[in-house]
Structures are given as structure tokens and as C-alpha cells.
N, C-alpha and C positions, 0 to 999 in steps of 0.2 A: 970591933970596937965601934962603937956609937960613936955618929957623926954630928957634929954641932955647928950650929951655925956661929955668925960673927959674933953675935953677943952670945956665945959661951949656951945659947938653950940649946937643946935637943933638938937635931933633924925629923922632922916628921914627914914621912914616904906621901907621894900626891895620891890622889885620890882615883880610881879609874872608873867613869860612867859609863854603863853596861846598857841593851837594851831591855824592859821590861817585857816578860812573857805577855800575847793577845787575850790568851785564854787559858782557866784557871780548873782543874779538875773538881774544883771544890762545887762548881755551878751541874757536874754532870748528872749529883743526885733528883735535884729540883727540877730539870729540863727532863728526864725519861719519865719523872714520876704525872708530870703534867702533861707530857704524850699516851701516858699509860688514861692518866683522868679523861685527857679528851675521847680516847678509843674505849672507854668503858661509856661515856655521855653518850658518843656517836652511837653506840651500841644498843643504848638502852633507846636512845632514841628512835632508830632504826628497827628494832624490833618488837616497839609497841605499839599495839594497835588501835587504829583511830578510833577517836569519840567522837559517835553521833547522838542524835535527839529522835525522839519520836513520839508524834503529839496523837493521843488517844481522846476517845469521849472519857473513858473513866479508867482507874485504875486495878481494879475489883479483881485479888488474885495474885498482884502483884507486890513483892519486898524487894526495899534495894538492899544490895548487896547480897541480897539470895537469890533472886530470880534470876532465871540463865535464858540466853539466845540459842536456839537450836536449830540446827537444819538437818535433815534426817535424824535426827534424835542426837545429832553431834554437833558439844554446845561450840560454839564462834564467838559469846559472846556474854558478858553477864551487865543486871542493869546495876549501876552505880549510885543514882538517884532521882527522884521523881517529885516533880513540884508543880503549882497548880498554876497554868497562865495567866496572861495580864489580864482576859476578857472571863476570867473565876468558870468557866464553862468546859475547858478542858485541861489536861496533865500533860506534863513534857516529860519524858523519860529518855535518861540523860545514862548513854550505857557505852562499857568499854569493849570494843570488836577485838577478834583475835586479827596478827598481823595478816594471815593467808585473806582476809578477807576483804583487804582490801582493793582487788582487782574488779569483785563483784559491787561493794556499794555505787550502785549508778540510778539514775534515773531512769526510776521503772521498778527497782526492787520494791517490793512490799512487803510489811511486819504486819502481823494480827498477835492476839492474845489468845494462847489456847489452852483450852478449857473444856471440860467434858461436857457433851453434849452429844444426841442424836437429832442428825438431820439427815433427808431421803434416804433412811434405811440403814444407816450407818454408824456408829458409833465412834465416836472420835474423842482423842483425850482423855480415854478412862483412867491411864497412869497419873493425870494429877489431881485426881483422890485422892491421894497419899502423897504425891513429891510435891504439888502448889502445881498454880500457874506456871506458862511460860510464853516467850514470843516466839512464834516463827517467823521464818524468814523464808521468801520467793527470791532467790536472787537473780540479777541479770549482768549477762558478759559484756554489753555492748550499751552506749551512751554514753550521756556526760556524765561527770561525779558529783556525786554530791552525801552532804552529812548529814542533813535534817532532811526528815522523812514525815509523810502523814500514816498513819495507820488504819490497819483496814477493822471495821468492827466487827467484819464475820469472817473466816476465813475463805480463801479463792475455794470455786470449785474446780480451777483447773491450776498447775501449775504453768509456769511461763512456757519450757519447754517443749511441751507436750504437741506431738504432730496429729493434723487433724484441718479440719475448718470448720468456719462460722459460717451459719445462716441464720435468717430474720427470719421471726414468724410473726404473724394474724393471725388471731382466732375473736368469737364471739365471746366466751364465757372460759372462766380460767379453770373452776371446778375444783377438785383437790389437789390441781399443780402447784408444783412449789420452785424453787430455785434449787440446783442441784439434781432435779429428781431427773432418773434415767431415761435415756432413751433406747428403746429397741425395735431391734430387725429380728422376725423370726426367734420372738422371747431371749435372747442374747441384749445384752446393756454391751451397747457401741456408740456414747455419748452422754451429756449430759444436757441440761436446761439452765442457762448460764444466770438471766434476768429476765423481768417481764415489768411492764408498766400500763397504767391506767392511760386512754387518750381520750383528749377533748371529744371525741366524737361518740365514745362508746366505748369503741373498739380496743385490744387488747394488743400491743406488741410487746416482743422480745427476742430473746437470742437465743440461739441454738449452737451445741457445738458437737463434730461428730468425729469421732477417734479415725486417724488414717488407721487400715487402707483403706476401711470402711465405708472413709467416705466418697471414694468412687462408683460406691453402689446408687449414690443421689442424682438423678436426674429430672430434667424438666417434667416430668410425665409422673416423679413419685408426690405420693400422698401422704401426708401425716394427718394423726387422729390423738383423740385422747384416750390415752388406754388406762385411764384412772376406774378402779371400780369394777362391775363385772358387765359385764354384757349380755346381757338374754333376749331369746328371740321364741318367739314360737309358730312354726312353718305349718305345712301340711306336712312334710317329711317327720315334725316332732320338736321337741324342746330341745335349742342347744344355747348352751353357758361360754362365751369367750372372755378369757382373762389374761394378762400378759405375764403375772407372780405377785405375788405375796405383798412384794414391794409393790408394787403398783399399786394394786389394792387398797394399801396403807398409805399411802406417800404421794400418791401417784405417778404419772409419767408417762411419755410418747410414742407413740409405736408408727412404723411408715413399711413403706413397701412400693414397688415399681411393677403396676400390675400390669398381665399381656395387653396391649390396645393397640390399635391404629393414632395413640395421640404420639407426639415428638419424646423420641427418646435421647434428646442431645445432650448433651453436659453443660452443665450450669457452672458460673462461678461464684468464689468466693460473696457471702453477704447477698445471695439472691434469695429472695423471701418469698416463704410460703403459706398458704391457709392452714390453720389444726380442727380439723371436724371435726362433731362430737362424737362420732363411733364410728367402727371401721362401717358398718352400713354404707353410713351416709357420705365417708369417703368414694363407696365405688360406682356413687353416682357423675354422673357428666356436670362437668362444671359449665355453666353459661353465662357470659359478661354482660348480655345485653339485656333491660330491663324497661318495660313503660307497665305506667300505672293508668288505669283504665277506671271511669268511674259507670255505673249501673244502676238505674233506679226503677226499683220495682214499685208494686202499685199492687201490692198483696202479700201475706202473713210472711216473714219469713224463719219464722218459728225452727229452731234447731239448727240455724245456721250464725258459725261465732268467726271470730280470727282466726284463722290459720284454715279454715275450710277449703278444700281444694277444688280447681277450676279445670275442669278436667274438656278433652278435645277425642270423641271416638274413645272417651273409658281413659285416655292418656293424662297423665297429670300435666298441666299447661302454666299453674301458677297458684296464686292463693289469694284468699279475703286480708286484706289489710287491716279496712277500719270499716264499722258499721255507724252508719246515723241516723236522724230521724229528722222529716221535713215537715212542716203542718203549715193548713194557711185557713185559719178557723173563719175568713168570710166569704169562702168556696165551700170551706168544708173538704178540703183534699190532704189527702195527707200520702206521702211516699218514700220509701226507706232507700237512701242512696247508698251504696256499697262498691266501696275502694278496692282496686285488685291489681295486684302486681304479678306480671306475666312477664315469659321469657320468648321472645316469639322466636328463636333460636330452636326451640322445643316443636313450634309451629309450623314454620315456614324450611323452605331450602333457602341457602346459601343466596340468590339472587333475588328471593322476595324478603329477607332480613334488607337489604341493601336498599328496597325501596323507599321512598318518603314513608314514613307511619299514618299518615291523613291517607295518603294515596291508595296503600292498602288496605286500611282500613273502610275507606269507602267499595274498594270492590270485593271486598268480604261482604260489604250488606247491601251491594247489590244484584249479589247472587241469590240472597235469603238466607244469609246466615245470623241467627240471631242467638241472645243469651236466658235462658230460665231456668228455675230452678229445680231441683231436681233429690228423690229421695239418696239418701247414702248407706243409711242402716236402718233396718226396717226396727230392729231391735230398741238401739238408742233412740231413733228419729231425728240423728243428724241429718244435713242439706249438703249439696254439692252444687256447685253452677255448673252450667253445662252450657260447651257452644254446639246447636242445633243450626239445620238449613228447612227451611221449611218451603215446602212448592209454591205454598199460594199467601205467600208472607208480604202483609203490605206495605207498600215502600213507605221508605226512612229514610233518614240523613244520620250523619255526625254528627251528635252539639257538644255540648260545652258547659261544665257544672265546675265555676271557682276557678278556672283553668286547668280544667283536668277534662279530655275528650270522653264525651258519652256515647259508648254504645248503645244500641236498640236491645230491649228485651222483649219478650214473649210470654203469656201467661205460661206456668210452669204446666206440666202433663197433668200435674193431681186434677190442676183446676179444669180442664180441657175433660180428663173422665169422669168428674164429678157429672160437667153437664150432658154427656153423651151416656152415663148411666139416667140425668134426669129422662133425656128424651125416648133411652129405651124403655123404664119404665111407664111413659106416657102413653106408649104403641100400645106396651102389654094392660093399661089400661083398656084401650081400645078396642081388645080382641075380644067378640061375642062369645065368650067361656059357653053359655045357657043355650043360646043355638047349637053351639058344637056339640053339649053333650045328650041334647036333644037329638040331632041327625046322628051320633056312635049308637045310641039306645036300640034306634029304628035299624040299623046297620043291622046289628046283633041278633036283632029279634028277625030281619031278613033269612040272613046266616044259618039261625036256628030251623027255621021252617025248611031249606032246603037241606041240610043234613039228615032230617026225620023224614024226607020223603022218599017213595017208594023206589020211584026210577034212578035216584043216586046209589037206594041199596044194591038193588038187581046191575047196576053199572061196577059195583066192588063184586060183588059176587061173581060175574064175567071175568073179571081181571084173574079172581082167583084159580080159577077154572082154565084159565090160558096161562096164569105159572105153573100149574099141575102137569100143562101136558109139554111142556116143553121141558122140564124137569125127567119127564118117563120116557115123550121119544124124541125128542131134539137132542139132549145131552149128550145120548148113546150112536146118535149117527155123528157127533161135531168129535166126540173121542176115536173111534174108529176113522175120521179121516185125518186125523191130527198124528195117529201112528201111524198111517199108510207114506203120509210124508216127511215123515222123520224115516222112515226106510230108506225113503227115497233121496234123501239127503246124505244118508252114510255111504247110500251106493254109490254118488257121486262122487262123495269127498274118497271112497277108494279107486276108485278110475281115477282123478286127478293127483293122486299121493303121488308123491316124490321118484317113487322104485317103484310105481306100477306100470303096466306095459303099454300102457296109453299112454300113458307121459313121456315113454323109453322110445315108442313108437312118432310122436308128436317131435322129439328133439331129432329124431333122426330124418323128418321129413324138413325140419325147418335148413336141417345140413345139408340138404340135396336139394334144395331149394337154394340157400345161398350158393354153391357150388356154380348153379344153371346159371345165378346172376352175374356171377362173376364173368362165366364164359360170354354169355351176351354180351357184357362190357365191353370184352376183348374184342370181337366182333365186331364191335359198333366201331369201338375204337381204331380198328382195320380197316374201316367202310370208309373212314371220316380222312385218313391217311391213303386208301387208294382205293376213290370212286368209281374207277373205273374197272373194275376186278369185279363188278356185278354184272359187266358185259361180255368183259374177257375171261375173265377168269382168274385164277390165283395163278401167279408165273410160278416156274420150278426155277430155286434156283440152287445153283451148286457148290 
């Protein structure tokens, strides 16, 4: 029965306040699906791969969205887009890396654009005829990181990797070397030609690189040359052709070698720089550091002689004609051709007269009578040579001084010295009474002939005749008859003395009975010498 209150309403039961649950399953859809969102974000973020930039001269070859990053021919990398910088001069290419790659993007990696092309012999890039451009990539494991890059406009000739070392070279003239082009040992390509540049002074430097292990074959003592082209020579032995290959040839390229000498064979390091000669030739000549320029003024033709003329010492080449000039002094009327010469007196001198002052030896070079003139070189051409001569009775000199450059003494050349010693022979042979001489031969002859035709010359041959007849009839025959009388007498002998004749059998047997007698006498003496007195007494018996 329902309970009611006083005033007759219905009891209403109290109310009981509960606690309210923290947490609603309704929220568990929303919170996995937002861990799911954040671990798909994480994800995508996590395994895509950085974007870098890479600023080129030009773009030629390149599509974004088609062109791909490759390394070994496996792309890392495609470009995404490419747009022209603020300075309108170059292109930023703006590309998406694959995630593996990003341990390598560091400073130091390098990108170029590759692209078909032959350089030093090689053909590179022929697959993008048909597929486009693309970038490569050098990567490197070690550095800082970084995302924008500069790119290279030719590709490396070497990759970063690559074991090996660098050296510097010098040379005079570059010739058909190029960048890239090979180097060889013994026609074998065991490096390459990395750069080269023009210097303020002339002169040509650049880098070299030489594949390990190979490049332990480099020492102080090796040579390098240019082996671009062919090399001909022609000897007394014959014509011979030296070439390194095809590539060279074409391209050209380096050749070296470590030839046997008494120069240092030590090991060099890294970046030590060498000379490239022009031909193996002129490689396996002796290098020499030391150099004075010497100046010469003649005072006669010097017709046939140019730059490069050699100054040779006993036939030895000593140096060469630098520069040629001409002096006049039209109110003397003198005129004299002074000629510059660079010598190595390394070539000249030993080791202790190198060491001297150059005045000091210089001066007692010319006052021994050493002096300089000039001298034929080819009778064919009528080139010149200078030549250092001593001459006995050479009048004294000194050292001067032309511009500041020391002047040696010269000497009229030979030609001119036989010119006048043919004059003065000539002179003589004017001299000689031709007309007399052939006057007193005439008289000679007609002498001559009178005693020939005379009686008692005839009757003197006729004698003669007369006494080879009879020595031919009885001299002959008595000189042959005693001539076998003694060769008889020779075989007799030689048979008494043979080996098994009885004279020789007789002779050995006397010389044994004679040794025998000596012997005993020995004995004898030797008894005498031990008891002197047994020539008194006697010989004792003893028992």
C-alpha cells in the first residue's frame, strides 16, 4: 500500500546521488584514431626525404618532375623544380632526395649535370640521347650537413673515394693536354690530369693525380713528360717513332718513369711538384738549378747565328744565345753585336768551383786565356755555335760590364784567323821564283839525259848483267848443295836427341849416376862436418 504523507499526497522515495564514471568509452574511438593520425604523420615524416637546392650556370637538359638524381645509375633523387635566381645569372634546382641519403648530403658532396659528351677519350653519358639529362651525385660520409649545394659544370675526374695521391706539376707549354687526360707508366693509364692554369709569369701549373698502389712507383728522382703526339727521332742507329696510345695522341696525356741514376731515390710526399718536359728525350737529360746570363760582344758578322744557338765547352753543350742586338756609334763609326747567353756552369764547373763567387771565377777563367768566338756549326745550313777556347798567347783582359750584365772577353772567330793565314800563305806562294825553278828542272833533265845516253853508264849495266848470269849458273848450285848438306845434318841431330834414342837413354842414365855420386858426397861432407876428426883417426867401428 502506498504511503502518504500528512497531507493525504503520495510518499515520494528520496533520491540517491551516485558517483559519476571519470571516463567514457565513447571518447576511445577519437583518441586511437588520433594516435593512428599522429603515427601515420610521424611516419610520413620520418621517411621522406630531404629537399635540397642546387644552384647551376644553366639548366640545359633538365625537366622538373622528370629529371632524376643518380648515383651509380641508382636514382636517390628526383628534381621537383627549377627556378632562376635573384642575380637572373643562374638556376636553383630545388629536388626531393630519397630518405637513405641522407647520411651522405654533407659538405663536400658534389652534383654536375650529365650529359653526353667525350672528353680524354671517353665517352660519357651516351644513355641520355634517349632518357634526358640527369644529375649526378659524389657523395661524402664525413662533414657537416648541409642542403644547398653549388654544382659542378663538368663532371669530377675523380670520384671522392678514390685511393691514390696528388701532385703538382710545372711545365713550359700545355700542348694538347687537357683536364682528365691520362697518365702513364710503361703505356698502362695509372692516373689522371686533374687541372691546370695559366701563371702570371708564363709558366703553367697544375694537379696531378696517380691511382694507389701505383703511386709508390713516384719518387724524387722520377720524370714526367708530355706524351701528347708522336715522337720521332732519327739516330745513326735509324728512325724510331715513340707514342704512348691512340688516346694520347688524340687527347693527349703524361707519361713518367724512375730511370737508373745516381740522383735521390727517396719518396716524396703528398702535393710535391714536378717539371712535365717536352719529350721523353729531353726528360733524360740532367736537370741544373744554377743559371747566370753572361753578355758577349763581338766586333764581326755573326751571320747564322739566332736564339737558341748553343754554347758549347770542348764540343759540350754549356748553355745558349738568349737575345741578339746591335750597338752602332755612327761618330766612331763602330759598330758591335752584343749577344746574351744563359749558361749553367753546373754543366762547367765541379761542385767547388760552382760554390765560388761568379766574378772570382770568372776572372780566372780569363786569366788562364780562356776566351769566347765564334764558331761554324753546320757547314750545310751555316748555322753558328759559340765556343769557349784558351788560347796561349791571348792578350790580357778583364770582366766589364754591358747594362749590368758581366762581359766576357771574345776572340776573333777561326774563320776570320784562316781567312788571314790563307792571305799570308798566298803571299809566300806569290813569292816563290816559279821561272827560276823551272829553269834550273829543265837543266836538271837535260843533265839526266846526257848521262843516261853515255857509254860508261851502258858498259856499267852490261857488267851488272854479266855478274847476275854467273851467279845464277855457279853460285846457285853450290848455295843449294850446302843448304841439303845441312838439313842432313839437322835430322841427324834431331835423331840422336829424340826422346827413345840411345843418346838420350845414355844421357838420363849418366845424369842418374851423377845424382847418385852427389848424393854420397853429401853424405860425406855431412860426416866430416859432424866428426872432424875421423880424417885423422879414422872412422870408429862401432857395435
Amino acid at each position: 500500500m502506498n504511503e502518504r504523507t500528512e497531507s493525504g499526497s503520495p510518499a515520494v522515495a528520496e533520491a540517491v546521488i551516485g558517483e559519476k564514471p571519470k571516463f567514457s568509452l565513447v571518447w576511445v574511438v577519437p583518441i586511437v584514431a588520433a594516435i593512428i593520425g599522429a603515427w601515420l604523420v610521424y611516419k610520413a615524416i620520418t621517411e621522406e626525404g630531404p629537399t635540397i637546392t642546387i644552384t647551376f650556370q644553366t639548366a640545359e637538359g633538365l625537366t622538373a618532375g622528370k629529371s632524376k638524381i643518380k648515383y651509380r645509375n641508382v636514382e636517390v633523387g628526383t628534381v621537383e623544380n627549377i627556378d632562376l635566381a635573384d642575380d637572373l645569372e643562374h638556376v636553383v634546382v630545388t629536388a626531393k632526395m630519397s630518405p637513405g641519403s641522407k647520411p651522405y648530403l654533407r659538405d663536400g658532396t658534389r652534383f654536375w649535370v650529365v650529359r653526353a659528351q667525350v672528353t680524354a677519350g671517353e665517352v660519357r653519358g651516351l644513355g641520355t640521347l634517349l632518357s634526358g639529362a640527369y644529375i649526378g651525385i659524389d657523395p661524402v660520409a664525413e662533414g657537416p650537413k648541409r642542403r644547398d649545394f653549388l654544382g659542378l659544370e663538368k663532371a669530377p675526374v675523380l670520384e671522392t673515394d678514390r685511393e691514390g695521391r696528388r701532385f703538382t706539376f710545372k711545365t713550359r707549354q700545355l700542348g694538347s693536354l687537357s683536364t682528365g687526360a691520362p697518365i702513364y707508366y710503361r703505356q698502362f693509364s695509372v692516373g689522371r690530369v686533374l687541372d691546370f692554369r695559366l701563371e702570371l709569369d708564363g709558366s703553367i701549373t697544375g694537379e696531378l693525380f696517380v691511382y694507389a698502389p701505383y703511386d709508390q712507383l713516384i719518387k724524387e728522382s722520377t720524370k714526367f713528360w708530355n706524351a701528347s703526339g708522336v715522337e720521332a727521332s732519327l739516330t745513326a742507329e735509324g728512325f724510331h717513332v715513340d707514342t704512348q696510345s691512340l688516346t694520347a695522341m688524340l687527347v693527349g696525356g703524361i707519361a713518367f718513369d724512375t730511370p737508373e741514376s745516381l740522383a735521390l731515390r727517396s719518396e716524396v710526399e703528398e702535393d710535391y711538384e714536378f717539371f712535365i718536359y717536352d719529350n721523353r728525350l729531353e726528360s733524360l737529360q740532367r736537370e741544373y738549378k744554377i743559371e747566370e746570363h753572361w753578355v758577349l760582344i763581338f766586333k764581326e758578322s755573326v751571320r747564322g747565328l739566332t736564339i737558341g744557338s748553343p754554347v758549347e765547352f770542348y764540343g759540350l753543350k754549356i748553355g745558349e744565345v738568349v737575345d741578339i742586338t746591335f750597338e752602332h756609334d755612327y761618330d766612331t763609326l763602330s759598330f758591335s753585336v752584343p749577344v746574351l747567353i744563359k749558361l749553367e756552369p753546373e754543366r762547367l764547373a765541379g761542385d767547388q768551383e760552382v760554390r765560388k763567387p761568379s766574378a772570382e771565377r770568372d776572372t780566372e777563367l780569363i786569366n788562364r786565356g780562356w776566351r769566347v768566338q765564334l764558331g761554324s756549326g753546320n757547314l750545310v745550313t751555316g748555322s753558328k755555335v759559340i765556343n769557349f777556347v784558351q788560347l796561349p798567347n791571348a792578350p790580357p783582359a778583364e770582366l766589364g760590364e754591358w747594362k749590368g750584365y758581366p762581359v766576357f772577353p771574345t776572340a776573333p772567330s777561326s774563320l776570320r784567323n784562316l781567312a788571314a793565314d790563307i792571305g799570308r800563305v798566298v803571299d809566300k806562294i806569290e813569292d816563290i821564283p816559279f821561272n827560276e825553278i823551272g829553269d834550273n828542272l829543265n837543266a836538271t833533265v837535260a843533265g839526266l839525259n846526257e848521262i843516261v845516253n853515255s857509254p860508261e853508264l851502258k858498259n856499267t849495266i852490261a857488267g851488272l848483267g854479266k855478274l847476275a848470269d854467273q851467279l845464277g849458273n855457279d853460285v846457285a848450285p853450290a848455295l843449294n848443295s850446302v843448304l841439303i848438306k845441312a838439313e842432313m845434318t839437322l835430322d841427324s841431330a834431331r835423331s840422336q836427341i829424340a826422346a827413345d834414342s840411345v843418346t838420350t837413354q845414355e844421357l838420363r842414365r849418366l845424369l842418374t849416376e851423377l845424382g847418385d855420386t852427389a848424393q854420397a858426397i853429401r853424405t860425406v861432407v855431412e860426416y866430416l862436418e859432424r866428426n872432424p876428426e875421423s880424417l885423422i883417426k879414422g872412422k870408429e867401428d862401432r857395435q
